[in-house]
N, C-alpha and C positions, 0 to 999 in steps of 0.2 A: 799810446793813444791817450789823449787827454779826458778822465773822465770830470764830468762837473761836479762838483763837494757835495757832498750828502745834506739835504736838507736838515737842521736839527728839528725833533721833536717836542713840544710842551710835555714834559710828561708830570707835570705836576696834575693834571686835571684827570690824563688817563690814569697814574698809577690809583690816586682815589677813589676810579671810579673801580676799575679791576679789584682793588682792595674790598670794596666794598660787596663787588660782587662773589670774589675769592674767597673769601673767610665765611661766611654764613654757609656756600656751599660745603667748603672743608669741613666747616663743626656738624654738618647734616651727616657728608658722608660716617664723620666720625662718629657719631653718636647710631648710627647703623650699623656700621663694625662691630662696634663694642656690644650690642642690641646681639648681635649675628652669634658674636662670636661667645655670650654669654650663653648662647640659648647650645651652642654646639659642646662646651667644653664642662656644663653643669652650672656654670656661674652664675650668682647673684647681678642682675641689671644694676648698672650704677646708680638709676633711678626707678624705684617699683612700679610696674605696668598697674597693678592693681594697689587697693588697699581695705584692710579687714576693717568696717566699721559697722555697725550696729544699725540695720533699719530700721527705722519706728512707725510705727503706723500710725495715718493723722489723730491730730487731737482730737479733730470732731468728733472722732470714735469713742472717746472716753464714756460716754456715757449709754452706749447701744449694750443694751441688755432684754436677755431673752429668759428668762425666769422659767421657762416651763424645759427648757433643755440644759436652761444654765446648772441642772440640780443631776445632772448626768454621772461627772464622777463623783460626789459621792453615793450614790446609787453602785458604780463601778465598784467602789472600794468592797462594798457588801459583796456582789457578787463575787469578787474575788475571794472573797472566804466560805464561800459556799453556798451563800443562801436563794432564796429564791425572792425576789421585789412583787413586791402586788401594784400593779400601775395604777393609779387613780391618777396620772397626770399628762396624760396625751390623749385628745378628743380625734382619736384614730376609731374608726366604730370596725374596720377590720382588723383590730386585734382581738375579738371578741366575736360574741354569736351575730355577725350581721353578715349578711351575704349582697354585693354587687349584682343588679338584677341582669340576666343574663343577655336579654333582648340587646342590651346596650356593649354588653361584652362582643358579643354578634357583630354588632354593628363597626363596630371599628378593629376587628378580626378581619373582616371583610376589606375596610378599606384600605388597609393593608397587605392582603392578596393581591387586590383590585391596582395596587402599583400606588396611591397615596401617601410616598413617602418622604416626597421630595417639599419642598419649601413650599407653604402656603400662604396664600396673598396677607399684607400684612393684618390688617381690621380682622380677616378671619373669613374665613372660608361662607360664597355664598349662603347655602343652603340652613347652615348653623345661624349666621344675622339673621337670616329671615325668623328662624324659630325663636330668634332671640325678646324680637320684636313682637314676637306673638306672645311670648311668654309676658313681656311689658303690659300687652294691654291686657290680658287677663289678672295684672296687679292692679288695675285701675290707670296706667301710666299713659297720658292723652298725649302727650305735647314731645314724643320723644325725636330727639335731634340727631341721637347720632348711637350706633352700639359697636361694642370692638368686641373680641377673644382675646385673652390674654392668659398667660402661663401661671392661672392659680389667679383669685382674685387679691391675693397678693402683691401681682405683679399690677395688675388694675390701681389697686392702693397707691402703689411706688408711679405710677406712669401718671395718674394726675395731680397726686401732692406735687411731682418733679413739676410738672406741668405750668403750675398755678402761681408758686409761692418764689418771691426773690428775696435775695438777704435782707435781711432787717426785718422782713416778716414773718407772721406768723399765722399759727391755725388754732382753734380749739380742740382738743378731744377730751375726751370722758376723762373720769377718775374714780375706780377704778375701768381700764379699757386693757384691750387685746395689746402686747407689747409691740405690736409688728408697727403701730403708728408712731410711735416714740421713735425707733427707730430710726424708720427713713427718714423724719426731721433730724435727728443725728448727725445723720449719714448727710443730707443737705446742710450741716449747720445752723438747722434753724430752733431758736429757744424754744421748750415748751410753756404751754400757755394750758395749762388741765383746767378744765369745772368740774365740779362735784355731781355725783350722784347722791340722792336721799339715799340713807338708807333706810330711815322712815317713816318715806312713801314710797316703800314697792323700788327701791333706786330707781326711781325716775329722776331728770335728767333737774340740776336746782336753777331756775331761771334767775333767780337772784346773781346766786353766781357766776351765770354767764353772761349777764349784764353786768357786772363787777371788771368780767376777765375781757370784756372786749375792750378793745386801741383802734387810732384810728389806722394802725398798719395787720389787721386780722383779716384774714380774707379768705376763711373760711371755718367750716364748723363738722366733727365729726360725730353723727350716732351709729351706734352698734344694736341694733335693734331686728331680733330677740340680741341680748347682751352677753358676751363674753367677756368677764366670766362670772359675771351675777345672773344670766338666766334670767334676767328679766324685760319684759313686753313694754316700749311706750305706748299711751295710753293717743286716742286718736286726736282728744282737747291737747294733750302736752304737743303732739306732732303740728296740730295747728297756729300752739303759742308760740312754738320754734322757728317754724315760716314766717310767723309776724315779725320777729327778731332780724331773721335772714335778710327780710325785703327789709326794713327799717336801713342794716348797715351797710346792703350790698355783697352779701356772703355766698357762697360755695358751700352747700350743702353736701358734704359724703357720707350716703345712708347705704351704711354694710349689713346686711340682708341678707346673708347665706344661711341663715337656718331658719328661713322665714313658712319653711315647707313643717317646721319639726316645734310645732305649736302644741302646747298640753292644758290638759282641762284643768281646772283650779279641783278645790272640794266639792263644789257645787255643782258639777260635771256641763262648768262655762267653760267652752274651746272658745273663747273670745279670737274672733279670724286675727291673722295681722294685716297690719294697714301698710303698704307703702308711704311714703315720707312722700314721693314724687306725685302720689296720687290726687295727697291734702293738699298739694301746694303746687299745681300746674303749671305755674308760672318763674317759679324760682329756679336760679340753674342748681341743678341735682344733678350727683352721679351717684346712681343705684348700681350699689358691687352685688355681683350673685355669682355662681359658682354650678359645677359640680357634686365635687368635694365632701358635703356631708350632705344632702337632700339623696344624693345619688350613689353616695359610697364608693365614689371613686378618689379619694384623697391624693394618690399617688399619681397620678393622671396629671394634676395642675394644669386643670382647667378651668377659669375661670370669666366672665364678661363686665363690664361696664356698660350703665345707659345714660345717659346723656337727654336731660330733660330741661325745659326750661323757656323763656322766651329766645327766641332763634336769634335776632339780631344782637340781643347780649354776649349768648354763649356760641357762637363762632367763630372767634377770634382764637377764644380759649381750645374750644375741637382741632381747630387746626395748630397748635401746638401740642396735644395730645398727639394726634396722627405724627407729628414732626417723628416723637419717640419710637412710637410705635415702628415708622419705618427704619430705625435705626438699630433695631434691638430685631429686625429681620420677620418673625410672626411668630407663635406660639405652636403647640402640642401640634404637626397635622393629622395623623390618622386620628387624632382621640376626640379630634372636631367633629367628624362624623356620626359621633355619639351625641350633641347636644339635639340634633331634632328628636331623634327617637325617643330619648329619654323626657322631652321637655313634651311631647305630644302622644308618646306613647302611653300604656299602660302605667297609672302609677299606684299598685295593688301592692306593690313591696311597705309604702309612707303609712298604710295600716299598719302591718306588723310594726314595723318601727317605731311608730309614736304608740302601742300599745306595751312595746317592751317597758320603751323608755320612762312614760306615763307611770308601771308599775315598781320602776328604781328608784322616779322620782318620787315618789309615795316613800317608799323605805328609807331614802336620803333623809326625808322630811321628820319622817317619826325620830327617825334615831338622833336629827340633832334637835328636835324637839322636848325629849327624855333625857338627853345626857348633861350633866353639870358643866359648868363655863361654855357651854355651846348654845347659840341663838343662830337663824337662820330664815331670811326671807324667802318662800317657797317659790322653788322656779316655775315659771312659763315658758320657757321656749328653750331654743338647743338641749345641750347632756351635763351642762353645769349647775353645779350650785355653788354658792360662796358661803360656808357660814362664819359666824363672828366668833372669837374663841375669847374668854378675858383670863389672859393669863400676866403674871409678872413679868416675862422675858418678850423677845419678838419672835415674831410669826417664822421668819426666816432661820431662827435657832430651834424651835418647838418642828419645824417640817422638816430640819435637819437628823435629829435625833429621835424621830418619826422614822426615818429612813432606818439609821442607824440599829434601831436599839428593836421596833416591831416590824421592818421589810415590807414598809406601805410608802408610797409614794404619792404625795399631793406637792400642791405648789403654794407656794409663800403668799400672802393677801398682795405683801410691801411688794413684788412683783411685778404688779398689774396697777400700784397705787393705791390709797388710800386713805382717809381722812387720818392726821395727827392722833396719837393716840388709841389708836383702834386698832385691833390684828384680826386678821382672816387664813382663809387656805379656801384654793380651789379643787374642788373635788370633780372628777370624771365620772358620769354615775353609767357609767357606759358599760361594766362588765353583770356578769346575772347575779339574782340574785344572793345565790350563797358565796359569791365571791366579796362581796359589797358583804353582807353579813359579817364576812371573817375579817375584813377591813374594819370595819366600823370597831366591832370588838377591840382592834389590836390598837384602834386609836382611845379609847375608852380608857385601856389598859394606863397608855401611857399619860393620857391627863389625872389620872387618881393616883397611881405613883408619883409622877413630877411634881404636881400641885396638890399635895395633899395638904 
């Protein structure tokens, strides 16, 4: 039978394209093989799945420093050899004689029972806004726009700095101020920009130099009022001339206020009230931090609020990227929310004893750095701090070091919290009783006439 001749093929174009498709599959299979057969037989992969290299953590971190726990191990070092630390350096008022008023413990034992366990609306739980708002206008605060719960005011701190501020900008805070502000600028990358406190006038806040320190990329301004960790009160004319600054450049006022409850009499037996910042200034957008924490004695709790004051068509723009955070970060403490009405409308018969202890340590702190050589010290008004000035040869942070070391007292560095060029401080906790503070002071006495003799 005749068959017809076999068509020829081009195979210049197929073997190409098979080639092409052939060999990438081959070197797959093989590079799996080898993969297979390394992982069965013990072998080294011919190329390592992993490799050992060194993480680092961002640069912007370089400079986040926390002073008051940064002094930890060497604190550690002591107790490892047996001794015992006297703490003058964490504003915990429950390491010492203060008691959590129980009404409040009650209260969120309860909700707790009561099944309150599960996630809470992000702003914070109805009934606690409400009390929050009530708490505002019994500070004078008219014009309030907006209140949240947040985890420690703290978190308050960190959720409107994030909020506010974009690269290239910046914010004012104090010098010396609470380290937690420094911080989260840090942690955003953003430069610090510090004004000075006087230290003598009362460290009140120096206008001069915060008209020096403003750009026109500053967009906001921090006080700490009463002041951690000078313990001291702005005065209601300074809170005034500050609003005048504020409106002048368009600024963000953040007036941190948590121990606005825990005011003391001078010598004169003046409890000079404190003023809100929001109060003087109706009009300026303000976020007022308040808390728990130390008015309440619940520190561990991290509970804290923001309020939001100010002309309403300014500050809503700004609210609503607050809220942005806020629902991202899910809501705060729930059952310990339950505790802000009680505590904020309840009975507040515990803030006698407290300001009457404290009032009495604050007296002793005062004497003793009043009597003692290279020791000066502006008398506190408000919170459990005092700063005194020390004039010694070395720095503050080698004199608190070997404070540690050598007498088993613990205070924290001035250089810390910041401080004018040339100057050294420590922060003292006047929070334990008297004879504890007694045997402290002594042991620091000891070591300034030894060392600087």
């Amino acid at each position: 039978m005749h068959r017809p001749p076999r068509r020829r093929k081009n195979r210049s174009s197929s073997t190409s394209s098979t080639t092409r498709l052939v060999f990438p599959v081959c070197s797959l299979l093989l590079e799996i093989r080898n993969r297979a057969s390394c992982t069965i037989v013990g072998m080294q992969p011919l190329v390592p799945a992993t490799q050992a290299r060194e993480i680092t953590a961002a640069k912007r971190l370089e400079n986040v420093r926390y002073a008051i726990r940064d002094l930890a191990c060497v604190a550690d070092e002591v107790i490892q050899q047996g001794h015992k630390i006297l703490p003058l350096n964490i504003g915990d008022p429950l390491n010492f004689d203060f008691q959590t008023p129980s009404h409040i413990i009650e209260a969120v034992y309860k909700a707790m029972r009561d099944g309150k366990n599960g996630y809470a609306p992000s702003p914070g739980i109805p009934e606690a806004l409400e009390a929050i708002r009530g708490e505002a206008a019994r500070k004078g605060i008219a014009t309030v726009r907006d209140v949240f719960v947040t985890s420690g005011a703290s978190e308050a701190v960190d959720v409107c700095i994030s909020a506010l501020v974009n690269p290239g900008e910046d914010i004012l805070t104090p010098k010396p101020d609470y380290p937690l502000y420094s911080a989260v600028l840090c942690k955003l990358g953003i430069a610090l920009n510090a004004y000075d406190l006087n230290e003598d006038d009362a460290w009140q806040p120096e206008l001069v130099d915060i008209e020096r320190k403003l750009t026109s990329r500053t967009r906001g301004i921090v006080l700490i009022n009463p002041n951690n960790p000078t313990g001291s009160l702005c005065s209601q004319r300074m809170l005034e001339q500050i609003a005048e600054i504020a409106r002048r450049y368009n600024l963000v006022v953040f007036s941190d206020e948590i121990y606005d409850k825990l005011i003391l009499p001078d010598s004169n037996e003046d409890a000079t009230p404190h003023v809100a910042f929001a109060a003087v200034a109706p009009d300026v957008p303000c976020i007022t931090f308040g808390g728990m924490s130390k008015n309440y004695l619940v520190p561990g709790w991290r509970i804290g609020w923001g309020i939001v004051s100010g002309d309403a068509p300014a500050v809503t723009p700004y609210v609503e990227g607050i809220h942005r955070l806020l629902r991202a970060r899910l809501c705060a403490n729930h059952p310990e929310q339950y505790a802000i009405k009680p505590a904020l409308e309840g009975p507040q018969d515990h803030l006698i004893e407290v300001r009457h202890k404290l009032r009495s340590r604050r007296d002793l702190t005062q004497k003793w750095c009043e009597s003692t050589p290279r020791v000066s010290c502006v008398a506190p008004r408000g919170a459990f701090y005092a700063f005194p000035r020390i004039d010694i040869p070395e720095s503050d942070e080698v004199f608190v070091k070997e404070l540690i070391r050598q007498k088993h007292v613990m205070v924290v560095h001035g250089s810390g919290f910041g401080q004018k060029p040339g100057t050294q401080h420590f922060r003292i906790v006047f929070l334990p009783d008297e004879r504890t503070l007694t045997t402290a002071y002594g042991a620091i006495s000891e070591l300034l006439a030894d060392r600087y003799h």
